[in-house]
FIRO-77482 format. One line per field, with one value per residue (C-alpha): z, y, x. Coordinates in Angstrom, 3 decimals. Layout:
BEGIN
c3 [Z; ...]
c2 [Y; ...]
c1 [X; ...]
This chain:
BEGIN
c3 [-127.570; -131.177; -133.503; -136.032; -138.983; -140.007; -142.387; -143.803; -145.777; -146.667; -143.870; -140.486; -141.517; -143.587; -140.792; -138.357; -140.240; -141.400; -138.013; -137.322; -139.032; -138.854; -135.154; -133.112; -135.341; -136.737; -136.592; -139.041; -139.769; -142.017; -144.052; -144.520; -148.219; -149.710; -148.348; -151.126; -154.046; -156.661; -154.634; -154.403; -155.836; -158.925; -161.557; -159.750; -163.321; -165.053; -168.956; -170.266; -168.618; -167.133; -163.860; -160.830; -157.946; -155.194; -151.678; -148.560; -147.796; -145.108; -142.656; -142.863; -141.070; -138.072; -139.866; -141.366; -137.979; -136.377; -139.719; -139.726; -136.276; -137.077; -140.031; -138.430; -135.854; -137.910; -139.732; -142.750; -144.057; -146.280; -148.289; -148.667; -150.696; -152.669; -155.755; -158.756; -160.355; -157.445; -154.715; -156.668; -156.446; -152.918; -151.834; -154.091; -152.191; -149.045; -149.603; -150.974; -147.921; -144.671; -146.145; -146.114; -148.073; -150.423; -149.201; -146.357; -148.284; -149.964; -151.644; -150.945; -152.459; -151.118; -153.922; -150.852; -147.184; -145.743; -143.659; -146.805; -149.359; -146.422; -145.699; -148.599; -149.768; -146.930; -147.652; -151.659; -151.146; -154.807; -155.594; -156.739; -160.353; -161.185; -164.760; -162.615; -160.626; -164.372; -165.285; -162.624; -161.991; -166.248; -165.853; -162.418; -164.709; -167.570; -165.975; -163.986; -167.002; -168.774; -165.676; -164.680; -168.084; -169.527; -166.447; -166.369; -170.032; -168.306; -166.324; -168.611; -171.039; -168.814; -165.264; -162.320; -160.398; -163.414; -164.299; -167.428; -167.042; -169.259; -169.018; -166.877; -170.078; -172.642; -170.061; -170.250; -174.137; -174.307; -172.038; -174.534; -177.797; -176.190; -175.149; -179.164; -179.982; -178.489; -179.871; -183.227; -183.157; -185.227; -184.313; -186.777; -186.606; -186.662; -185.444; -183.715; -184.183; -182.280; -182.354; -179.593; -180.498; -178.443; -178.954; -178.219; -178.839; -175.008; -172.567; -171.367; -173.803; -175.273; -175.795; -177.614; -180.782; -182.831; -186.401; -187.878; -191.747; -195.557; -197.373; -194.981; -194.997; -191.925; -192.912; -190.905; -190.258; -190.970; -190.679; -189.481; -192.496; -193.453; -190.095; -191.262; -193.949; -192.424; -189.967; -192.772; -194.710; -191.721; -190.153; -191.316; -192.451; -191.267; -188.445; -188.262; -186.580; -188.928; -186.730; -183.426; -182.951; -179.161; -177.769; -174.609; -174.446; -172.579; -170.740; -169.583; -166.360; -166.578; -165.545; -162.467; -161.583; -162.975; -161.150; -163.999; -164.193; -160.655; -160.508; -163.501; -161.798; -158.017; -159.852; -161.381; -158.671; -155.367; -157.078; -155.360; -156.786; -158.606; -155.942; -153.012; -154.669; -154.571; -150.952; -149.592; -151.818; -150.335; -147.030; -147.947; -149.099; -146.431; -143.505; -141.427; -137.790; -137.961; -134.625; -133.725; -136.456; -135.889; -138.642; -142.170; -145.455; -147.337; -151.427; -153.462; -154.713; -156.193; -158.676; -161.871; -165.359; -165.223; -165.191; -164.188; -161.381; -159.053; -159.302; -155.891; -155.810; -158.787; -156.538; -153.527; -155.278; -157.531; -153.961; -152.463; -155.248; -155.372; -151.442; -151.391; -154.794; -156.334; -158.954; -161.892; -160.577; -161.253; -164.879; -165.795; -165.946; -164.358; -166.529; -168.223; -169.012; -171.428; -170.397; -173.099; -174.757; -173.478; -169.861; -167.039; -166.132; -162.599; -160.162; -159.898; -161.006; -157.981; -155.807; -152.002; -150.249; -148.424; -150.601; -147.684; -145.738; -147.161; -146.724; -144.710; -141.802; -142.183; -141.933; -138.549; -138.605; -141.482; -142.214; -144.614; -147.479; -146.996; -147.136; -150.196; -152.022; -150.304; -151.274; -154.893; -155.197; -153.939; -155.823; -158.994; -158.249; -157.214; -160.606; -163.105; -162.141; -162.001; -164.706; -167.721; -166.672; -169.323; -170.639; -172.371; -175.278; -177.220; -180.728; -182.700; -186.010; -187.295; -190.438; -191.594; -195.081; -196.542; -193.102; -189.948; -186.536; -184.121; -180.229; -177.720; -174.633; -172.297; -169.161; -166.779; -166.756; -164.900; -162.841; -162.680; -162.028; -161.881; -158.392; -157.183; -159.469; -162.532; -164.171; -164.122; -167.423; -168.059; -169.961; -169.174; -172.422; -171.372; -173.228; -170.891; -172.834; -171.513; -171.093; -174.003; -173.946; -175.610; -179.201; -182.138; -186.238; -187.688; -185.022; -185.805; -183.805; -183.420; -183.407; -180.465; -181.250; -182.651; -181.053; -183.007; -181.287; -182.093; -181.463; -182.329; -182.284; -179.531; -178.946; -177.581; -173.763; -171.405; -169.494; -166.206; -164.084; -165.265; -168.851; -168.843; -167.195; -169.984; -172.726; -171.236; -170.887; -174.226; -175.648; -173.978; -171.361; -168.172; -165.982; -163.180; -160.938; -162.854; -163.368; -160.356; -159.458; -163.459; -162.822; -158.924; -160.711; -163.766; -161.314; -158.795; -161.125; -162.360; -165.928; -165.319; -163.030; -162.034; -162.749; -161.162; -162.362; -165.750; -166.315; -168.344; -168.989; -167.498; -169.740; -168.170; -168.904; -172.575; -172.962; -171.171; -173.961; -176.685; -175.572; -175.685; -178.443; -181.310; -179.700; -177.978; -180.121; -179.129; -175.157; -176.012; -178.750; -177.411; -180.156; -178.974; -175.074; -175.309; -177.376; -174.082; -172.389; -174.289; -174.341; -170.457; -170.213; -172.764; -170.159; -167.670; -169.565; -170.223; -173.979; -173.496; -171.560; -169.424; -170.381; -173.883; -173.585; -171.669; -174.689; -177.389; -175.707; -174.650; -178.343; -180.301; -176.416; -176.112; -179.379; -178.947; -176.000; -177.229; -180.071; -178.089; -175.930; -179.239; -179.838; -176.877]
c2 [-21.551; -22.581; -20.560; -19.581; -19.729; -21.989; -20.792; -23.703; -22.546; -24.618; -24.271; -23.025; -19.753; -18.440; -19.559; -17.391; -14.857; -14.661; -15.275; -12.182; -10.473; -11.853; -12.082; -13.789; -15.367; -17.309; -20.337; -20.545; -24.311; -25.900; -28.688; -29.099; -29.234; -31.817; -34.176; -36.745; -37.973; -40.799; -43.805; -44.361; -47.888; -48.381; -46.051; -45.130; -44.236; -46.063; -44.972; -46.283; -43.723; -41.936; -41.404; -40.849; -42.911; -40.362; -41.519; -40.113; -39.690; -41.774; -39.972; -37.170; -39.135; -36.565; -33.629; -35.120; -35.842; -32.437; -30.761; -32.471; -32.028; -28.161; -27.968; -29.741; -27.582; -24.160; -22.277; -21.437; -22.867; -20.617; -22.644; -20.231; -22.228; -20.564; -18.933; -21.081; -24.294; -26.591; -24.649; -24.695; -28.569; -28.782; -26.389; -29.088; -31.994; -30.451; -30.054; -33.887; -35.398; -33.112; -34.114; -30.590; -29.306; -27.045; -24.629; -24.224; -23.821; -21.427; -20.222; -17.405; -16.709; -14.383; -12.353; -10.570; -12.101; -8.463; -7.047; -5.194; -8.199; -10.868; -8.804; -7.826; -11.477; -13.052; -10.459; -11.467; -15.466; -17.587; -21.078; -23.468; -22.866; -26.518; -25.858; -24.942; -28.024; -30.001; -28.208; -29.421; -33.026; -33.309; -32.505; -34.570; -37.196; -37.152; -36.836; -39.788; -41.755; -40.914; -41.388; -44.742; -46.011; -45.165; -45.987; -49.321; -49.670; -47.672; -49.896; -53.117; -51.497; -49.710; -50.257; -50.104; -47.406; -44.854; -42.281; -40.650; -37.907; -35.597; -31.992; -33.603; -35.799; -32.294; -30.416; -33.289; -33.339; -29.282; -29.977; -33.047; -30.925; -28.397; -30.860; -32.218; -28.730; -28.011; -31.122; -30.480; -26.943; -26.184; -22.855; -20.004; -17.738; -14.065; -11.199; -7.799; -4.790; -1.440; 1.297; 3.243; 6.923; 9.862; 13.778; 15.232; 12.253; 11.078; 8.504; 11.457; 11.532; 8.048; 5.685; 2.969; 2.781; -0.841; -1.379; -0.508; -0.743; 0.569; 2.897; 3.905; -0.330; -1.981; -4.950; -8.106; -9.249; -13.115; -13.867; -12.157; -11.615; -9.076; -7.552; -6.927; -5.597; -3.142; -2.042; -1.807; 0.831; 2.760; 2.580; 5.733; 7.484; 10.683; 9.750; 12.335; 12.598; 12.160; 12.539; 12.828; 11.924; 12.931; 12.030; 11.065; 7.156; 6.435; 2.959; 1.675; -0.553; -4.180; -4.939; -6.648; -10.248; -13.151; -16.788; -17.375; -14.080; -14.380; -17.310; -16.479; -13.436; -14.790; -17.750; -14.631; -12.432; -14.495; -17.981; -19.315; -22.613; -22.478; -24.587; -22.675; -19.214; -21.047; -21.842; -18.415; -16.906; -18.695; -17.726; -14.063; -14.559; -16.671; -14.039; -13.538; -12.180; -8.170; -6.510; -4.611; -5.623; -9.619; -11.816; -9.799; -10.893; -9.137; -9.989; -11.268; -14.590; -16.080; -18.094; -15.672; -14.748; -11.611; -7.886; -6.229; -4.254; -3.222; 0.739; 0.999; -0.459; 1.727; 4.815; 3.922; 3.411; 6.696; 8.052; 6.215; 7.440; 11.575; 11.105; 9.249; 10.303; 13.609; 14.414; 13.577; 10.159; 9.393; 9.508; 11.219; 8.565; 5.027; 2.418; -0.304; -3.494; -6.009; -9.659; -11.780; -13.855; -16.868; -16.022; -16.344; -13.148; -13.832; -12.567; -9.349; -9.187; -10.807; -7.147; -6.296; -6.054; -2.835; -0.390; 1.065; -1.672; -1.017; -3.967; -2.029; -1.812; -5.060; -6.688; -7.551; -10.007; -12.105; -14.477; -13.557; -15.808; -13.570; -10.346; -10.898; -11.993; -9.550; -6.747; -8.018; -7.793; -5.031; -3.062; -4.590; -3.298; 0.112; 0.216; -0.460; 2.640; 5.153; 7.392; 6.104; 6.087; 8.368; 8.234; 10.722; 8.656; 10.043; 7.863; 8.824; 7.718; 7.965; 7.988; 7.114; 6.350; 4.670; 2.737; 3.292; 3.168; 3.721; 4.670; 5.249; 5.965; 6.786; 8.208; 8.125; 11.635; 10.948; 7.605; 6.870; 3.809; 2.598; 4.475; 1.184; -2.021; -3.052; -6.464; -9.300; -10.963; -14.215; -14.172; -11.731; -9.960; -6.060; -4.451; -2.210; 1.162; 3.760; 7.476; 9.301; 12.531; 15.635; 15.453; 17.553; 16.626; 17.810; 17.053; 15.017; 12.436; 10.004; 6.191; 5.237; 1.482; -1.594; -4.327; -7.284; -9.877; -13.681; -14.776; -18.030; -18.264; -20.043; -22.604; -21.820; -21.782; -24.437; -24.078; -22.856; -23.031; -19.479; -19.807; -23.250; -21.867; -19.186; -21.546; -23.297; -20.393; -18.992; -22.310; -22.543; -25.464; -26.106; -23.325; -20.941; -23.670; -26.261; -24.347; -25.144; -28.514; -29.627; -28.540; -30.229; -33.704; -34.020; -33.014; -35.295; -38.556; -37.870; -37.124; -33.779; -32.599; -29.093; -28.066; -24.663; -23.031; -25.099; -27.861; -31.184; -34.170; -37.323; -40.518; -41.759; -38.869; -39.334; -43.149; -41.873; -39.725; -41.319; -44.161; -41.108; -39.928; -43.354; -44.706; -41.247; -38.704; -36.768; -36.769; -34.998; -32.828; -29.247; -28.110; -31.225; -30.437; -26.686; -28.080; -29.751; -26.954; -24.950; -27.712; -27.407; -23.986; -24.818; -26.606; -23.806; -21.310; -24.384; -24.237; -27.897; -31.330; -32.212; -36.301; -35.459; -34.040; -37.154; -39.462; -37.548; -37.720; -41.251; -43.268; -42.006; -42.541; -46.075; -47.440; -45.876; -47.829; -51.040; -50.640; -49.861; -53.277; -55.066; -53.310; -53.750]
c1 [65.162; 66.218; 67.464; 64.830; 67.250; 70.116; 72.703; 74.942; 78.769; 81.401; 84.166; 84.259; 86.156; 83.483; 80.970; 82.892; 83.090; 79.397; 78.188; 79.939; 77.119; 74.152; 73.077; 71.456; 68.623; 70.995; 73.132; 75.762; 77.276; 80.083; 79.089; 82.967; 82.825; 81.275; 78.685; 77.878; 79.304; 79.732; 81.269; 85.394; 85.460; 83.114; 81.968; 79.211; 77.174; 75.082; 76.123; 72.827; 70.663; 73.766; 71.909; 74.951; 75.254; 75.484; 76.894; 77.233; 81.024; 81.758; 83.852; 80.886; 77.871; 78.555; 78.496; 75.277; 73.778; 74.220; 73.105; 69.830; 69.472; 69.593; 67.822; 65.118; 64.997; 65.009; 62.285; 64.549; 67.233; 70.039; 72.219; 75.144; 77.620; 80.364; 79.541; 79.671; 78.595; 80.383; 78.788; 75.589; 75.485; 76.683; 73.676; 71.507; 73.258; 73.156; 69.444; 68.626; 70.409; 69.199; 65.563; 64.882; 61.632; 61.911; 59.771; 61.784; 65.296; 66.734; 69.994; 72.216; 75.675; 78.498; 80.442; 82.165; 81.698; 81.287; 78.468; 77.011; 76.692; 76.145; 72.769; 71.687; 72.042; 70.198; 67.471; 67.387; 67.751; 67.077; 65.725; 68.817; 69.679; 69.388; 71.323; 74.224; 74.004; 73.548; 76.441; 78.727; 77.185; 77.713; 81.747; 81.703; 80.444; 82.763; 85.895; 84.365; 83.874; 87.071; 89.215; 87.524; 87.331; 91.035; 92.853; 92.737; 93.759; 96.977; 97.453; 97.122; 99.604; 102.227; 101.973; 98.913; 98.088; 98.029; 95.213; 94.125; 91.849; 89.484; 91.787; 94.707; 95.679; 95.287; 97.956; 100.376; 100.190; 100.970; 103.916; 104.922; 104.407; 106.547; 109.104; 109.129; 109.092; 112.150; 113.562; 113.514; 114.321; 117.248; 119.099; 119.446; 122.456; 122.058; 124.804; 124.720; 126.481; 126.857; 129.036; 130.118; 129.681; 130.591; 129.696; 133.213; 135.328; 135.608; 134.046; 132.036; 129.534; 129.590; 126.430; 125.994; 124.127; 122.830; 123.034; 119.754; 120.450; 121.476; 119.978; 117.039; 115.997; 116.538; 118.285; 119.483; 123.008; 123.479; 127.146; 130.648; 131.743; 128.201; 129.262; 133.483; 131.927; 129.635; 132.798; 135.142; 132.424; 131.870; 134.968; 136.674; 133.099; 131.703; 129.129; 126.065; 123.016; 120.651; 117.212; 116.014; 112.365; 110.922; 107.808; 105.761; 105.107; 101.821; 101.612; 98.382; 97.672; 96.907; 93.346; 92.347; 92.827; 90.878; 91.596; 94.083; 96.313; 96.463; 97.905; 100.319; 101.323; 101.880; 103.893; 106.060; 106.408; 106.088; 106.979; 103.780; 102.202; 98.681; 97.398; 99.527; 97.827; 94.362; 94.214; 95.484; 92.980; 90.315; 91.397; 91.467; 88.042; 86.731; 87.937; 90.652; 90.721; 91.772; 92.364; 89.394; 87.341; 86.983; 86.942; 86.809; 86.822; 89.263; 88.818; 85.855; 85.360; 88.534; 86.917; 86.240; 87.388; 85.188; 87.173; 83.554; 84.205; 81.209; 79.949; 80.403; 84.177; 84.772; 83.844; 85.624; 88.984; 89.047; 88.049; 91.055; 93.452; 92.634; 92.991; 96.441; 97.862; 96.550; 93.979; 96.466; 96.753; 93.190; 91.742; 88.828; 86.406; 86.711; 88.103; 86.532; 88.131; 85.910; 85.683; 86.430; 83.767; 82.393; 83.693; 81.166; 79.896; 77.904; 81.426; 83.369; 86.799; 89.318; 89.289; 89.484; 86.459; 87.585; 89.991; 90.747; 92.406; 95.437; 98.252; 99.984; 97.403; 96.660; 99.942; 100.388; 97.212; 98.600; 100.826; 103.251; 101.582; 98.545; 99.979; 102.246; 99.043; 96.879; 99.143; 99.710; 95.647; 95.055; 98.008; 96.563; 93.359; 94.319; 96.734; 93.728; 92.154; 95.050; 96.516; 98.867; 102.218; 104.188; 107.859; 109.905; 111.357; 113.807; 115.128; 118.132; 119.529; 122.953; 124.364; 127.685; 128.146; 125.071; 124.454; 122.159; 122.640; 119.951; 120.071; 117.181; 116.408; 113.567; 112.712; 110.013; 108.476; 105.142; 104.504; 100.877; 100.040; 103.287; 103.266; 101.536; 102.041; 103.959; 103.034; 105.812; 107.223; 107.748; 110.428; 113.035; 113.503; 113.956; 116.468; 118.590; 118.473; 121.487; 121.188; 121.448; 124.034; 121.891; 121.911; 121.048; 120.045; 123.224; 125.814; 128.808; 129.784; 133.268; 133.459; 135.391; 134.761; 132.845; 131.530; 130.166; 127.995; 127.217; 123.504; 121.247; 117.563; 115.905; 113.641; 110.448; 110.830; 109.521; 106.462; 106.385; 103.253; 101.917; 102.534; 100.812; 97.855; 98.200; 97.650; 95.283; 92.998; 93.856; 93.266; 89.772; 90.824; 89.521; 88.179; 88.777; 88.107; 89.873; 93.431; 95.499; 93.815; 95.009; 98.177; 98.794; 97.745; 99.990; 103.195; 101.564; 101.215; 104.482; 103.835; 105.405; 108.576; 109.460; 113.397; 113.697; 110.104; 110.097; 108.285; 109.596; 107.478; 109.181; 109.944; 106.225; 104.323; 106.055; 104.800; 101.330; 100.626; 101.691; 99.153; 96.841; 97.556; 97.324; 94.418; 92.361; 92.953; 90.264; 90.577; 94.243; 93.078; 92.794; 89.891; 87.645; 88.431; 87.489; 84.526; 83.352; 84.186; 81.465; 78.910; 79.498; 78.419; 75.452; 74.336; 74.740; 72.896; 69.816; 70.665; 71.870; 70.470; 73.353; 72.747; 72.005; 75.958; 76.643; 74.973; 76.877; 80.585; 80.304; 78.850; 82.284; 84.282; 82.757; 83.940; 87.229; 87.809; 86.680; 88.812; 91.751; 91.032; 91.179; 94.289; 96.355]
């Protein structure tokens, strides 16, 4: 007998592991991404009416077979496609090619793939929210216009086989800009001094403290000879303790993961690719086989710049923390981290599904990929909701004549979160601060010696794949989805090489963008690309009609072109 309900997903993991819970009325099948799109070897758009082209892929005229076969044969159909505008138009795709009728479809979407959502889901299915499927089939179309369009002009002026795209060519200009940046740069010279004090005139009790100023202004040292002069001053003064200031330090815990800190932070701390971070995720999210339990999907949906967290997640971790940690670990009331504006809203933060599955138990069923990023997710998640770590910090100033000299110090006098997570750096910056002997306002001290030290400015640093993604998000680029894929092209076309974790444009990526730049100023200008950006998610909130978009990019795009033709 058939099954009286067919459930279709994206890949055969996720149909595993949602078969897992849904029993016997259902058939769960993998449409194996997607089934249709605009054709390899034209344009596939017609920019008068800008109506797409949509094929079937051809190496997917099985899938399509034994898909129809089962839709045919079912009462209902769930189209449980991931999450977000993509997934939204495959479910719409899916639904145009198996010839299904409406009335028999529906939608479902996963934030979690566990036994909880998975039901409750099925039980609440949706119509296809067609301004999501606008929204993706009008950036499908752009970046198919822009890349079909300005390529071949590449490849008339430099050399075939080339591509310009939409965001891929705004990435390779911030890595060019940078590049110029650090060009010009011209280094400014600037000096250090500290003293090395001690209490009772021995090793001992010696610290070092840093030249703060004169007469209670701080006050910058240019040149050697400011610094002689300083040394000679102070060099046979009284030194005194002129202050001590004490107090507790409070640090807070970084929120939970979006798609873009967590692929800034698993570049940092695990030196995984955007892309390498991306597929793991997925897998995390899709399920993975635990003993005992089958398969289980261990985070929510990977795609999100939202920091809600769910009521119930909320619950179950301050219920995790009092259990493992103590009541001081967990603060009073749950904390709340605001999204920033214009991020989409509809997902969770990135979380795990199950607090409780600690990496630890875990382990043994993952590769070790998936537990480093399992464990750096879930430590991030159980860290936003603990206690402020605190730190006994302790700053001293010193007089000696009518100069400063300042020393700190600070100690860690209550962990909290830092029990569990501490966020990386990019640039490693830390100043080591030494112990500080016991010191009191008053107390003389002795100068055992001065040490001067020569420093220049530097150039802004070189992007690395996190801070990239950084500035793209701050600068209102691309998307959760679009992060990591933006990143794989413009190292894969060459405009852009990796030395160690920085990234340098190559001498093609430099003539690419100049191009670019004289006659497309607008496809590399970051204000015009976060501009589209917006208009996309216009179109996803139905404030916007996704060809009327298409009508207003391409008139000012069009003439461009032409007169770059004319041009060249």
């Amino acid at each position: 007998m058939a099954k009286k309900n067919l459930v279709i997903v994206e890949s055969p993991a996720k149909a595993k592991t949602i078969g897992k819970y849904l029993g016997p009325d259902f058939e769960v099948k993998a449409s194996m991404g997607h089934i249709r799109d605009l054709p390899k070897s034209t344009l596939g758009v017609d920019v008068t009416t800008f109506e797409p082209e949509y094929q079937n892929i051809k190496d997917k005229e099985d899938t399509i077979k034994d898909l129809r076969r089962a839709a045919k044969a079912s009462d209902r159909v769930y189209l449980a496609t991931d999450p977000d505008r993509e997934g939204e138009a495959i479910s719409w795709h899916l639904q145009s090619v198996l010839g299904v009728p409406k009335e028999k479809t529906c939608r479902v979407t996963f934030n979690e793939i566990t036994h909880k959502v998975v039901t409750e889901s099925i039980a609440a299915p949706r119509d296809i929210d067609q301004n999501l499927v606008d929204a993706q089939q009008a950036r499908r179309v752009l970046d198919r216009i822009v890349g079909y369009q300005l390529s071949p002009l590449l490849w008339k002026k430099i050399r075939s086989g080339l591509s310009a795209g939409r965001v891929q060519s705004v990435a390779t200009r911030m890595v060019c800009d940078r590049e110029h940046e650090i060009a010009a740069f011209q280094p400014q010279e600037y000096w250090s001094l500290d003293a090395k004090l001690s209490a009772d005139g021995t090793e001992r009790t010696a610290f070092l403290a840093h030249y703060h100023g004169e007469n209670g202004k701080k006050k910058e040292l240019n040149s050697l000879e400011e610094v002689e002069a300083v040394v000679e001053a102070v060099k046979n003064a009284a030194f005194a303790v002129k202050s001590v200031k004490r107090q507790d330090k409070q640090r807070s815990p970084s929120p939970p993961f979006t798609t873009s800190t967590l692929q800034q932070e698993a570049s940092r701390k695990l030196s995984m690719t955007p892309r390498r971070t991306m597929a793991i995720a997925q897998q995390l999210y899709e399920g993975v086989d635990i003993s005992g339990e089958g398969a289980v999907g261990l985070i929510t949906y990977m795609r999100t710049d939202s920091l809600r967290l769910s009521d119930e997640a909320l619950a179950a971790v301050r219920g995790f923390i009092q259990g493992r940690y103590g009541g001081a670990y967990c603060p009073q009331a749950p904390r709340v981290y605001k999204t920033k504006a214009g991020a989409q809203d509809a997902h969770e933060a990135i979380r795990p599904s199950d607090v409780n599955l600690t990496p630890e138990q875990v382990k043994k069923d993952l590769t070790p990929d998936q537990y480093r990023l399992y464990r750096l997710i879930w430590s991030r998640f159980v860290a936003c909701q603990m206690s402020n770590a605190v730190y006994d910090a302790v700053s001293v100033d010193i007089q000696a004549d009518v100069h400063t000299f300042r020393a700190s110090s600070s100690s860690l006098k209550f962990s909290g979160y830092t029990a569990v997570y501490e966020e990386g750096k990019d640039e490693e910056k830390e100043e080591k601060e030494g112990k500080l002997p016991p010191l009191t306002e008053g107390q003389s001290l002795q100068s055992l010696d001065f040490q001067p030290g020569q420093h220049f400015t530097q150039p802004p640093p070189r992007y690395t794949d996190a801070s990239l993604i950084r500035a793209m998000e701050e600068n209102g680029i691309g998307r959760p989805s679009t992060y990591a894929p933006t990143v794989s092209t413009i190292l894969d076309r060459e405009y852009v090489i990796k030395d160690g974790k920085y990234l340098h444009t190559t001498p093609l990526g430099e003539v690419v963008n100049g191009l670019m730049e004289d006659k497309f100023s607008d496809i590399v200008d970051t204000g015009f690309t976060a501009h589209m950006e917006r208009e996309l998610d216009n179109v996803e909130s139905g404030s916007k009609q996704w060809k009327e978009l298409l009508k207003d990019f391409y008139a000012p795009f069009r003439a461009e072109l032409d007169q770059a033709e004319k041009d060249l």
